[in-house]
N, C-alpha and C positions, 0 to 999 in steps of 0.2 A: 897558520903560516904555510902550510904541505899543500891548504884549497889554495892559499892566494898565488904559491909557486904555479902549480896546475893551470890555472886560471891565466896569468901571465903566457903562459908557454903554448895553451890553447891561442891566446890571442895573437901572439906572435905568430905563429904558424900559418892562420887566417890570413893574415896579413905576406909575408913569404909567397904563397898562395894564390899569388894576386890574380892570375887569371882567370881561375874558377870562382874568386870570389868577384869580381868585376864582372865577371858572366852573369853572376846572379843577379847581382844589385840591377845590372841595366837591364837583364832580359825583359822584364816586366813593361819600366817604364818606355822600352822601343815599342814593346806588341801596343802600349795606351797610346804613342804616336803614331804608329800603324794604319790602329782602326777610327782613330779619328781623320786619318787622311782618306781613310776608307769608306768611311760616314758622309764625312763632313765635306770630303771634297768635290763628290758627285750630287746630278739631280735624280731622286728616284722619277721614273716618268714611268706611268702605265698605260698602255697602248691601247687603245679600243678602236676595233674595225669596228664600223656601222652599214649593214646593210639597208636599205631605206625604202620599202616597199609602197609608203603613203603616197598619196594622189594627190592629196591636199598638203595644207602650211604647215599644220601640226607634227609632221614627221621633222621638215626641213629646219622649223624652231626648235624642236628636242635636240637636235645635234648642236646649235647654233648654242643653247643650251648648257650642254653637256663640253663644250670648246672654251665654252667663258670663265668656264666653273673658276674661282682665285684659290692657288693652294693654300691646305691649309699652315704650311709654314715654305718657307725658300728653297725646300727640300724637297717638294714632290709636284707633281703637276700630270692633271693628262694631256693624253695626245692621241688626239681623233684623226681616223682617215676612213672614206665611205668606199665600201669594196662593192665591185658593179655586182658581184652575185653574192647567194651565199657559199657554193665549192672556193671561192677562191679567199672568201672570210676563213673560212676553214681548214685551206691550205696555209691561211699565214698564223693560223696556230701551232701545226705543226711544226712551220720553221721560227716562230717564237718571235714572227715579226709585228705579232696582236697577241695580249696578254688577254682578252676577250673580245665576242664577239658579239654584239648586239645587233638584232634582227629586229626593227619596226614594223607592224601590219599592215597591210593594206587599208582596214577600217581603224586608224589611229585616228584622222580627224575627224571622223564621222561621230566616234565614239565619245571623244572628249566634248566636240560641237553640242552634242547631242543632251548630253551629264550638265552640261553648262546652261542649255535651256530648259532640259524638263528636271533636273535635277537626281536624274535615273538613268543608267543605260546597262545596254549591256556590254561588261570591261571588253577592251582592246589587250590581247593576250601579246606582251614584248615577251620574245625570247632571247632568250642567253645561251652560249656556249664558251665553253671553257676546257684547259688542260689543266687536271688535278697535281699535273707534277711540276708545274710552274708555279714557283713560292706568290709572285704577282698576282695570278688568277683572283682569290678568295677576296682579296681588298678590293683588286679592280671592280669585282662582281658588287661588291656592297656599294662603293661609290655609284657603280651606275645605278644601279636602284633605287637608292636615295634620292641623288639627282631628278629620276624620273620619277617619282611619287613626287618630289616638290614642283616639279613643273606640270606636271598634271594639276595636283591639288591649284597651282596657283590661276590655270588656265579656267579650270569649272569654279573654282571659290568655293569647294567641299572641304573642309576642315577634316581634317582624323577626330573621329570620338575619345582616342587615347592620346594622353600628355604623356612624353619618356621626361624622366628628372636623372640622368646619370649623374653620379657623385663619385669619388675618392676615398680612399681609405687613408691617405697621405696627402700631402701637401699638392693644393688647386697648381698643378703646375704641368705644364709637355714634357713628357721627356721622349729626347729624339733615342737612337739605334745605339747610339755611342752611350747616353750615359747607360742605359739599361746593362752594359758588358763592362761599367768600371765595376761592380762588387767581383765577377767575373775575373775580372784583371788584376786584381787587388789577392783572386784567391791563386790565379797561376802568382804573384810573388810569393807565397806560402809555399808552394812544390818545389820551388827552385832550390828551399835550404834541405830540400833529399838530397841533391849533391854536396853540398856545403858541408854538412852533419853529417853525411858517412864518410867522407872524402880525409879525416884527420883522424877515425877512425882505423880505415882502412890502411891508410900510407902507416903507422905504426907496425901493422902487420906483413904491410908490403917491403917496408926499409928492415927488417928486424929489430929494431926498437919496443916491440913489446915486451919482450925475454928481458930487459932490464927494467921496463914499469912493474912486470909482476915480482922482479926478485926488490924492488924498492917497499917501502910500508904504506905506500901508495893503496887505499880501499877502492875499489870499482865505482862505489858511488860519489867520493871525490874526482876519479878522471869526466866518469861520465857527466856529473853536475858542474864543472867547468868548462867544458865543451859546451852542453846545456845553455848557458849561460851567455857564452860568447856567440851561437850561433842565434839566439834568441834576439841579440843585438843586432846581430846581421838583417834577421827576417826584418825586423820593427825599421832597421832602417830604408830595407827596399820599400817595405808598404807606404813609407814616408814619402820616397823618393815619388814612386808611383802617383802616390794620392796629388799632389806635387807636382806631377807632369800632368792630369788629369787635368787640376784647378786650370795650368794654364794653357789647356787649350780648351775653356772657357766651360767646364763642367761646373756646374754650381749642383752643392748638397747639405739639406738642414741637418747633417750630421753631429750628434754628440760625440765630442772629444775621447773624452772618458770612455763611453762605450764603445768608440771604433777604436782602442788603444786596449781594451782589455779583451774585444776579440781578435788583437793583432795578437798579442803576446801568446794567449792561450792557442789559438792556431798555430802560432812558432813551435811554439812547447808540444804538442801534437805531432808536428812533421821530426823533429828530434827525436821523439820516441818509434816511428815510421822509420827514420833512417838508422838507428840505433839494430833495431833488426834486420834491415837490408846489409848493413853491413856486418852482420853476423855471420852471412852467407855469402860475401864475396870477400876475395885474397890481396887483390889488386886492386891499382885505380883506371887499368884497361878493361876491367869487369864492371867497374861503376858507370865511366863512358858508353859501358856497349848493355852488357843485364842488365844495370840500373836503368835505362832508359825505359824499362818493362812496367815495374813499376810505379815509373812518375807516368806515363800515359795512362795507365789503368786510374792514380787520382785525377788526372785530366778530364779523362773524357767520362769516367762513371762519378763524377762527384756535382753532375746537372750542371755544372759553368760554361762549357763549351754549344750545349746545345741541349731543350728541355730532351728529360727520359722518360718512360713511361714506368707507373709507379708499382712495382712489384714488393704488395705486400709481406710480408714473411710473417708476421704475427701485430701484436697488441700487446702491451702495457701500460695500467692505468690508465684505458681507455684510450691513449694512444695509439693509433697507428705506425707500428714500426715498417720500413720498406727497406731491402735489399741491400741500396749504397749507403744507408745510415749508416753500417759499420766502419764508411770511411770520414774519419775527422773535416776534412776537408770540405762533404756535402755541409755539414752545420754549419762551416765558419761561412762559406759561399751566402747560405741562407742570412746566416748574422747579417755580415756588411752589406747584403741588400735590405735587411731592416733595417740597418742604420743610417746607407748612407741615400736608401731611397723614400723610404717614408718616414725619416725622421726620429726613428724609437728610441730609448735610451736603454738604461743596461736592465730595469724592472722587466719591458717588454723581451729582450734576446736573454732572460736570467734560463731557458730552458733551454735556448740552444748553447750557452756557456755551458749546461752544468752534464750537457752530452758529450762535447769535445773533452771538458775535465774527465770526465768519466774515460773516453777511448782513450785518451791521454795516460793515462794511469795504467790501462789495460797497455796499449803499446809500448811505454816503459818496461813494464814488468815483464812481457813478455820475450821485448829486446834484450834485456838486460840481462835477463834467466839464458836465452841463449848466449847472447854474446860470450857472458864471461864464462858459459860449461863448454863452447868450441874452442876459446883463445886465453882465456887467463886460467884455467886449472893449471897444478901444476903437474908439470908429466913424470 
């Protein structure tokens, strides 16, 4: 009867609350409308300057070529233009008006004329130039080489000795820029309940209403396992909402139910025991708006969602590879819902990354809790 009063009063509060909690619920599924306008609404287009130093046909069809090429989806395309030298192919790398540059040879149609009658030559060397700090370079570069190995090949009729067979570890399907950032997107709704979950912490210590929980027979693990509880509902329901705004802006994923619903819960259950210690150390809820913002960036950007990390070992168990940001709950659950909701796995295949978040889960409880209640509930 004392949890279901708690429980009630947690919920009610939530709700009173409306604006912090209205911030959470939609933060998420605005950034999934975001980046799909951000995705979806442009064409990627990669630029290749062509210098064209051939004498003969064979230069002038490589471009003709390399102009035709059909994207591979509605989303990308190149775009050729022949710059009269190479200084000035090379000036428009600089200002990022060619994402590469292609240099044809002089002896290109000689070369290929050549391979095509005697069935031997010696290669015609195309060169490339590129800026390593232009994210476009690295694709531009393989598209054109491909291209031009197929149009060669198809000019002499030399077949490649080697067959590629690429295959999938997940479902034969494309996925564009967008769906790859909803596991992503699905894990910024998980950070969002560090406000939620310290925020009715906090305000008790803020308004003085804690001085009358501790003289009540109120136990620490009834306040906290109704907060727990209520905020749990909160998370599961942005992840809903989110997953939700995702479907429709036309995300489709062979996800199992069960297993995206039991890494929602367990990553709630995670960020509560996170906020549970944040708010150990803060007084106010002008300290949650401003220091709290400290460590919701630190799960942001160190928990691999926002942008891959490089993996900094720290040790091994059970032959595992442990790294660095594993101690944040957040890296797993990220990891989960892209097995779930990208190749498809159920709860046997993510049973290791559940039983890691369980694991920090417990560890972050106990560690909040031990604080929480040796700063604010002893009595003095």
């Amino acid at each position: 009867m004392r949890w279901r009063a708690l429980l009630r009063k947690a919920l009610l509060e939530s709700v009173r609350d409306w604006k912090i909690l209205i911030l959470a619920v939609t933060f998420a599924p605005f950034f999934v409308v975001l980046m799909y306008g951000y995705f979806e609404a442009g064409q990627t287009v990669y630029r290749i300057a062509v210098v064209n130093h051939d004498a003969g046909p064979r230069g002038a069809a490589l471009m003709a070529a390399l102009r035709l090429r059909p994207p591979a989806s509605g989303k990308e395309s190149l775009e050729l233009r022949e710059a009269p030298d190479s200084a000035s192919a090379r000036a428009w790398l600089e200002t990022r008006r060619a994402d590469l540059v292609v240099e044809i040879p002089p002896d290109f149609s000689t070369a290929l004329d050549t391979a095509r009658a005697a069935g031997a030559a010696a290669p015609a060397t195309v060169r490339s130039y590129g800026d390593p700090s232009n994210p476009k370079y690295v694709l531009a570069a393989a598209l054109a080489d491909y291209l031009t190995y197929e149009y060669a090949a198809l000019v002499t009729g030399q077949r490649s000795p080697v067959a590629l067979d690429p295959r999938t570890i997940g479902p034969a399907r494309r996925l564009d820029d967008f769906a790859l950032y909803v596991p992503a997107l699905l894990g910024l709704a998980v950070m969002m309940l560090l406000f939620t979950a310290a925020a009715p912490l906090i305000r008790e210590k803020d308004m003085g209403t804690l001085v009358r929980l501790r003289l009540s027979p109120m136990t620490t693990f009834e306040w906290l396992s109704a907060v727990s509880v209520v905020q749990v509902l909160v998370g599961v329901v942005t992840i809903a909402l989110a997953y939700a705004t995702a479907l429709a802006c036309g995300y489709r994923s062979p996800a199992s139910l069960p297993a995206l619903l039991a890494v929602s819960v367990l990553a709630c259950l995670s960020l509560v025991g996170i906020s549970v210690l944040v708010a150990a150390y803060l007084r106010t809820i002008f300290d949650l708006a401003t220091i709290g913002c400290f460590p919701f960036f630190v799960l942001m950007f160190f928990s691999g969602g926002m942008f891959p990390l490089p993996e900094v070992t720290a040790g091994t168990a059970f032959g595992v590879a442990l790294h660095a940001n594993d101690i944040l709950p957040t890296t797993h659950a990220i990891r989960a819902f892209a097995k779930v909701l990208t190749l498809g796995q159920g709860l046997p295949e993510v049973a290791g990354d559940l039983a890691a978040i369980a694991v920090l889960t417990a560890l972050y409880y106990a560690l909040g809790t031990w604080r929480f209640a040796r700063r604010h509930l002893r009595a003095r």
